[in-house]
Every structure is written in structure tokens, then in C-alpha cells.
Residue, then its C-alpha position, 0 to 999 in steps of 0.5 A: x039594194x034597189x035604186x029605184x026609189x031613189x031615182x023617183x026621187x030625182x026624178x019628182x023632187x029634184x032638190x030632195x036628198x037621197x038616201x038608201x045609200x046614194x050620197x053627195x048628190x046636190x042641185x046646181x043653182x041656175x039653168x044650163x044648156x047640155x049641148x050646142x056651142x060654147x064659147x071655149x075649147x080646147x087649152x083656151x082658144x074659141x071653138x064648139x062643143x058638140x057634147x057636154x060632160x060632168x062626174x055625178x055628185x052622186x056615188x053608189x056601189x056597184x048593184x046600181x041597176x037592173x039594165x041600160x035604162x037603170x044605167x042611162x037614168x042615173x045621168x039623166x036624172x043627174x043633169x035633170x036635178x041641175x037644171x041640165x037640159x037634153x039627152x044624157x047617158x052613162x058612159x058604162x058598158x054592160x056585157x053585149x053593149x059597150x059603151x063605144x057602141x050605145x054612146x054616139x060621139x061626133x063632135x068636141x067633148x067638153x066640160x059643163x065651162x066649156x074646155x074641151x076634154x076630147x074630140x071625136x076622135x080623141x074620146x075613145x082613148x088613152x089621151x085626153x086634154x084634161x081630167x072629167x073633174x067637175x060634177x053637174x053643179x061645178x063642183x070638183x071631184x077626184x075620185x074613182x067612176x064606174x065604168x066597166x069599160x076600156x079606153x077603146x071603148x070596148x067592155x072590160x069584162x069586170x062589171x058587177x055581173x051587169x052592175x047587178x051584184x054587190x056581194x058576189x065572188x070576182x069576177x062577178x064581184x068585181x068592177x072596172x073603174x077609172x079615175x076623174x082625176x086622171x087624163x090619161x088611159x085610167x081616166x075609164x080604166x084601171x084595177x077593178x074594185x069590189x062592188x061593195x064599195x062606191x064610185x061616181x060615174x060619167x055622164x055625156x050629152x047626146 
């Protein structure tokens, strides 16, 4: 399956509904900036938010790209249909790029409403403040999230060979998950799934 029409799709008509198997995927109504400050962090005190994150609407099964700028796109064009301005990336690793390496955090992480998730120090972990539970438009969203990738950040080794393959025996058929319900290590990383099915995935400001 290729994703590519799909993503001209958002990235032309950013109200338009996917189809080729994407589903969920919806506009936020209204405009948001992705990074600067915020008016909350943390469990209600006052504070800055370097970078922003949310769970995409959209779900997709484990061939999702043919390389980093497939990868980094489905955030972008994510955050682009809600109005979201800025850098957005994936937080997924392939073999030869974690994810700890390609995305650059330096200061709080914090929901799209302001509460902070983590902090620099705290994002690669097994610790986080609360679950990334909330999609671009706000939305909630407990489900699983494609990652590939270790609470340090590191590749865990089960990808979809490169988030390319959907059909192929484990390992190559087989990718890591974690859970936007969760806050602690299974929030990035827990017992991979076939690549056949479909996750969401997270996506942070840079």
C-alpha cells in the first residue's frame, strides 16, 4: 500500500477525508501555535513549554513509509490540516536512526492545552507526568502508537523492516508499539503487534 496519495491529500486539502485505509484523521477547527510558551506546565503551576505534543487521529498499518521524510510527513501534514504551525516530527525509529538521535528535545514537552507530559531530561524514559492522550484537534485517544522504539530512545529492533513491510514473517513483520494511554515505560514501548494491524502515532514539535 502506498501512503503517498494520501499524504497530497493533506497536504492540498487539508479538510479532505482519507481514504486507502487511513481513517480518523479530522481538522482542528481554529488556529494553534506548536511551539513558544504556554500558560501551564506541569500538575497546574505556570511555566514554559519548549515543544508540543499530540497523538494523530489518523491510523495506518505498519507499511507506512518508504523512509524518515514518509515518516516525519504524516506528522506534518497532521499538524498542517489542524492548523498547527512549525516543525513537527515522529517520534519512531528506523534501523540506523533512533529516534533519541533525529529528534532534538531541550526544554518541557507539553500537550497541545498546555500540561507538561515531560521535561528534557524526563522525555526519554519510563516516567512520564501524564499519558499523550490527545490528538491535534483535542480529541482524546487511548489507543496503541507506532514506535519501534525504546523508553531510551534507542530502536527496539521490531519495525515493519523500515515501516515498509505489512505482510512479512516476524521479525520483519512485527512492530513495536506503545500506548497513549499509558505514563509509564509502555507509553513508547511494549509487545510488538503485526504490521498488518493499525496504531496511531506521536508527533512533537521542533
Amino acid at each position: 500500500m502506498s501512503f503517498r496519495a494520501p499524504f497530497a491529500c493533506l497536504a492540498l486539502l487539508p479538510a479532505c477525508q482519507l481514504a486507502s485505509g487511513l481513517t480518523d484523521f479530522a481538522p482542528q477547527q481554529g488556529t494553534a501555535a506548536a511551539g513558544g510558551s504556554s500558560a501551564t506546565s506541569g500538575a497546574g503551576g505556570t511555566g514554559g513549554c519548549k515543544h508540543k505534543v499530540f497523538v494523530t487521529l489518523l491510523t495506518a498499518p505498519g507499511n507506512v513509509a518508504a523512509g524518515l521524510a514518509d515518516l516525519d510527513a504524516i506528522c506534518q501534514n497532521s499538524a498542517m490540516g489542524s492548523m498547527l504551525s512549525g516543525k513537527w516530527a515522529t517520534v519512531i525509529s528506523v534501523l540506523g536512526s533512533p529516534a533519541a538521535s533525529r529528534i532534538h528535545v531541550t526544554g518541557d514537552v507539553c500537550l497541545l492545552d498546555g500540561n507538561r507530559v515531560a521535561t528534557a531530561t524526563t522525555w526519554w524514559s519510563m516516567a512520564h507526568e501524564r499519558p499523550i492522550n490527545r490528538a491535534q484537534n483535542g480529541q482524546p485517544v487511548e489507543d496503541r502508537v507506532w514506535t519501534g522504539t525504546r523508553a531510551t530512545g534507542e530502536p527496539s529492533g521490531a519495525n515493519c523492516n523500515g515501516w515498509t513491510s505489512m505482510g512479512a514473517p516476524p521479525p520483519a513483520g512485527i512492530g513495536s508499539i506503545g500506548h497513549s494511554n499509558a505514563s509509564n515505560a509502555t507509553w513508547i514501548e511494549d509487545t510488538p503487534i503485526l504490521c498488518g494491524e493499525m496504531a496511531h502515532f506521536y508527533c512533537i514539535s521542533q
